[in-house]
N, C-alpha and C positions, 0 to 999 in steps of 0.2 A: 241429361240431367233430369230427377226424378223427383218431386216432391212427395210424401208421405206425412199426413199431419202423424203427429203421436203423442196419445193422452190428450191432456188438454191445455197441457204449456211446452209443446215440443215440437219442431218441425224438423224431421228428416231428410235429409237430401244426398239422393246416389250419384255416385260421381264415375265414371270409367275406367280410373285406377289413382294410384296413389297421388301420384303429381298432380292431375286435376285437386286433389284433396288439396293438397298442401297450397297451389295459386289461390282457392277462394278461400280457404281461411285466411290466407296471411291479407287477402283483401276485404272480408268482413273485419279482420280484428284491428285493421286500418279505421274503417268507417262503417260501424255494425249501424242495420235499419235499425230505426226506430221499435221500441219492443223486446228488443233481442238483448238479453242480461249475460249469456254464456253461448262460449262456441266448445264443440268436443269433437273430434276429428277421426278419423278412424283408418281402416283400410282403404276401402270406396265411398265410405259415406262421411257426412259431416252432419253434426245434431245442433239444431239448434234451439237455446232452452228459452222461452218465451217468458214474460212476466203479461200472463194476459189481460192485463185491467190497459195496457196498452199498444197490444199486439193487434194490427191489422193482416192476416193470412196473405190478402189477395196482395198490401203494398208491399211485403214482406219480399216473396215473391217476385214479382217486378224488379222494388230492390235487388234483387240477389244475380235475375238475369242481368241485368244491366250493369254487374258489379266486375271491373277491368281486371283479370286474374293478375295475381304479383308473385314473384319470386324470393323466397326468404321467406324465412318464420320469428315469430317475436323473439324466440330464445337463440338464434341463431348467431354464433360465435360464441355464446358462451362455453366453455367446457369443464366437463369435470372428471380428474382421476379418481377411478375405484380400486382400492387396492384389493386383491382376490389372493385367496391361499386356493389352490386349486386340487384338493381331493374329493370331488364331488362322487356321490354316490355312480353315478351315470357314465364317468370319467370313461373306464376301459369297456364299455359299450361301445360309446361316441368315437372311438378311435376304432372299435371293429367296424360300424357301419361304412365309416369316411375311408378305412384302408390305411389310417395313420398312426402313429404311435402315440403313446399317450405326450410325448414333449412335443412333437408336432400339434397336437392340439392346441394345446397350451397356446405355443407360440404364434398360430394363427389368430388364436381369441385375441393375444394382448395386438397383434403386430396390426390387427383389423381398424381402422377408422369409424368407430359406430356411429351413428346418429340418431338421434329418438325421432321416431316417424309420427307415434301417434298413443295415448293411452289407453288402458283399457283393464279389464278383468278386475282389477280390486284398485281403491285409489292410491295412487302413487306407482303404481304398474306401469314403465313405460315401454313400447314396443322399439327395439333396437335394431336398425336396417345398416348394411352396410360389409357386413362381414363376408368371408372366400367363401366361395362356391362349394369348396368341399369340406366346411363344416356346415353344409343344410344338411338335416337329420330327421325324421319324423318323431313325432310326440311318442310317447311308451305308449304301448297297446294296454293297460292298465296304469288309469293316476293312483299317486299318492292321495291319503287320505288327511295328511300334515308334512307339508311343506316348510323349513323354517324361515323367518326374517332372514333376508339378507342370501342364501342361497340363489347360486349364478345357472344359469341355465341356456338349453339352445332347444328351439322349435321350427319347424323348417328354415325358411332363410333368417328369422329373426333369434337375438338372443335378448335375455331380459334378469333383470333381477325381483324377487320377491319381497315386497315392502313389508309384507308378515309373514304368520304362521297363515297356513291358506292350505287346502287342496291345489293340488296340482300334477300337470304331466308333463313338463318338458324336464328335459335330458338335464340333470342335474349335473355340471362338471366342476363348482368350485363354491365356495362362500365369500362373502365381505359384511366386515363388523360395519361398514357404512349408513348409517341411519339414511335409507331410501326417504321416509315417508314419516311427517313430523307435525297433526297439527297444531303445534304451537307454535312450528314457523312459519317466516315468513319469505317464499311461496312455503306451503307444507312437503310439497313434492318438488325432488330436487331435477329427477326425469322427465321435462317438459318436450314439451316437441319443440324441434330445432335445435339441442342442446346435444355434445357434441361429447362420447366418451370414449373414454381411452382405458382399458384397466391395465393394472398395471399389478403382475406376481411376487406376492411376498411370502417369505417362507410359511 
């Protein structure tokens, strides 16, 4: 475990891999120190966003060593179906790479258990763990320069959806009209970690 302050209301902390990730969030967001307003989670690290008028570094810290890792995440058991029409640009790529055809695709995405690990890249971007081994794929050797809302995609072992129009480079295989990412709701983002998706193909 690696402390990194960052800026001047931020404290970073590496972690060894994901599952360390996910024990001390699900145990800061039990009993966050004192100071600590937002947790953000990630692959190996965890950020945590300070309100410094009463962040002490060093208690912080201390707190965090001393903090008992837990299993489960705040959104854990929730779920939610995405329904995908699956002609994504990327589509008969992703089946050359994998050696499968394009309905084999397919039916691996939907038949896969995802879980959102952790978010990232734009808000409401949640990173989706879970899916077969032989739909990991490498990102395109050149991104998009517009990405649309809602466009389904896969990047090595993760697959994820596009909250907007965005650059980007993962293997584009399908769309959903699903409003990902909303702030005028309430959460705005439906992707949380621990939250539990299934998509599901519609014509």
């Amino acid at each position: 475990m690696r402390f990194l302050p960052c800026a001047d209301s931020g404290l970073l902390i590496e972690l060894a891999d994901l599952q360390q990730v996910h024990a001390l969030y699900a145990a800061l967001s039990e009993e966050p120190p004192e100071g600590v307003i937002d947790l953000v989670p990630a692959a190996r690290t965890l950020l945590l966003q300070l309100d410094p008028r009463r962040a002490d570094l060093r208690a912080i810290e201390e707190a965090v060593r001393a903090a008992e890792p837990r299993h489960g995440l705040r959104g854990e058991g929730e779920e939610l179906e995405v329904p995908v029409v699956y002609d994504g640009a990327d589509l008969a790529e992703v089946a050359r790479l994998t050696g499968l055809t394009e309905r084999e695709v397919v039916d691996r995405h939907t038949g896969a258990d995802w879980k959102v690990a952790f978010g990232g890249f734009a808000p409401g971007f949640g990173y989706l763990t879970g899916g077969p081994e032989d739909l990991v794929v490498p990102r395109r050797t050149e991104s998009r320069t517009a990405v649309p809302a809602g466009a389904v995609g896969l990047a090595g072992a993760f697959s994820g959806i596009y909250p907007r129009e965005s650059p980007g480079g993962w293997q584009l295989i399908g769309r959903t009209d699903l409003q990902i990412w909303n702030i005028d709701r309430d959460p705005p983002a439906l992707l949380r970690p621990g939250v539990r998706v299934r998509f599901r193909e519609i014509g």
